[in-house]
C-alpha positions in Angstrom: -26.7 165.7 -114.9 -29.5 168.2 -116.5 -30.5 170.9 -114.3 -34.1 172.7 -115.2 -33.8 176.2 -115.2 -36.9 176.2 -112.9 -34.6 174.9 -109.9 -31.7 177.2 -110.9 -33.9 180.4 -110.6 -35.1 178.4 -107.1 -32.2 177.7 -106.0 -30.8 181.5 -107.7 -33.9 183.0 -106.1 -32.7 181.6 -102.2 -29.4 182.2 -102.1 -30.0 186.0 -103.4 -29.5 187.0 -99.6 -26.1 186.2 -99.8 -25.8 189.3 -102.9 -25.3 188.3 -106.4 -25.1 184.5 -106.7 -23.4 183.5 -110.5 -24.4 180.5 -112.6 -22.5 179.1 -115.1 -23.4 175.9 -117.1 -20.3 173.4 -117.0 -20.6 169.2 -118.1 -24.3 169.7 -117.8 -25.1 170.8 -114.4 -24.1 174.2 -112.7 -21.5 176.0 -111.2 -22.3 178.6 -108.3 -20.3 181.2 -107.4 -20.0 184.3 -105.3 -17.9 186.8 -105.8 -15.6 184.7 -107.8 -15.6 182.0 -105.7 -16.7 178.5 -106.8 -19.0 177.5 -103.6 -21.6 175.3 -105.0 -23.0 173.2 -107.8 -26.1 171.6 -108.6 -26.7 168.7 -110.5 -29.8 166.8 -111.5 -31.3 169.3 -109.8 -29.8 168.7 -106.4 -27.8 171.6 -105.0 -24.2 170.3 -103.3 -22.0 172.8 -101.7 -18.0 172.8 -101.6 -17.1 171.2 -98.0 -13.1 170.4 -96.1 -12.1 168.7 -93.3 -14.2 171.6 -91.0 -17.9 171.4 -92.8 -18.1 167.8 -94.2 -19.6 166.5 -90.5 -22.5 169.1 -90.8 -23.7 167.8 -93.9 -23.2 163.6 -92.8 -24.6 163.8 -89.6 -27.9 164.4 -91.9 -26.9 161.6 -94.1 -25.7 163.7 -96.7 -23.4 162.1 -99.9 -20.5 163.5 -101.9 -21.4 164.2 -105.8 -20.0 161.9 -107.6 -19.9 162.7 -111.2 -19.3 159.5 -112.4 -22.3 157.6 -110.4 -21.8 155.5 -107.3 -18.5 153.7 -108.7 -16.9 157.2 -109.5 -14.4 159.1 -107.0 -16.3 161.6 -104.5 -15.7 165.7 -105.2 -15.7 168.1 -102.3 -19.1 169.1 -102.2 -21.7 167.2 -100.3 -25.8 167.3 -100.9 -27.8 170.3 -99.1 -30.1 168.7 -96.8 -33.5 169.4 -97.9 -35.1 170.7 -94.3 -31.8 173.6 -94.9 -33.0 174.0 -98.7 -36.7 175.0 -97.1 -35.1 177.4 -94.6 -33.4 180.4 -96.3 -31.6 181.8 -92.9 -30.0 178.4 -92.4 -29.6 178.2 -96.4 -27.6 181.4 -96.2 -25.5 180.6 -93.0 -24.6 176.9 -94.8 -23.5 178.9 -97.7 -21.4 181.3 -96.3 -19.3 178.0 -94.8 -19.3 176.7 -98.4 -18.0 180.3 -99.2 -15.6 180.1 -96.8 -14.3 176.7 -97.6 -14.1 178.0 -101.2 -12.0 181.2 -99.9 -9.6 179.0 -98.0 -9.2 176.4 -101.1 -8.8 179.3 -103.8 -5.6 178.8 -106.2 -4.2 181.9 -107.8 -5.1 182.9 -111.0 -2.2 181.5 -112.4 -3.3 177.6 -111.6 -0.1 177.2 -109.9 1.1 177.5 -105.8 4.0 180.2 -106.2 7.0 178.7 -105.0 10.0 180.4 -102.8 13.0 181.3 -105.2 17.0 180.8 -103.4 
């Protein structure tokens, strides 16, 4: 899963409209996040942001696959290819992002790793 740092600045570069747009190496590829949210990742440099049960028919109407860090045998992870005709358009870019973001918002754990639970 290499990424160049040619397509992280790119991809860096494009999604700078949304404010400060965090990159952090992980397994390989690269882990995006905005304001501490982990929206994105891009791997053999292919960008793939998070999607649920709302966002996941945007991206495979276009025909758009899961990641799958394993290769095609492997399970599927949350976060579906960026279609290339949004990668060249950086409004629809930024609006495709902000669902990513938004996905990521609704999905975030607290900092503890663990669901707090109701005490009797």
């Amino acid at each position: 899963m290499p990424v160049s740092k040619e397509y992280l600045d790119y991809v860096q570069d494009l999604l700078s409209v949304l404010g400060p747009v965090d990159v952090k190496r992980m397994f390989g590829g690269a882990g995006l996040y905005h304001q501490g949210l982990f929206f994105g990742l891009v791997a053999d440099d292919v960008l793939y942001f998070k999607v649920d049960d709302t966002t996941r028919a945007d991206f495979e109407t276009d025909g758009m696959e899961p990641f799958r860090p394993y290769g095609d045998e492997g399970y599927a992870m949350q976060y579906y290819e960026v279609p290339v005709d949004v990668l060249e358009d950086r409004d629809q870019l930024a609006a495709w992002a902000e669902k990513a973001i938004n996905v990521a918002a609704r999905k975030r754990v607290p900092a503890s790793g663990k669901r707090s639970r109701k005490k009797n």
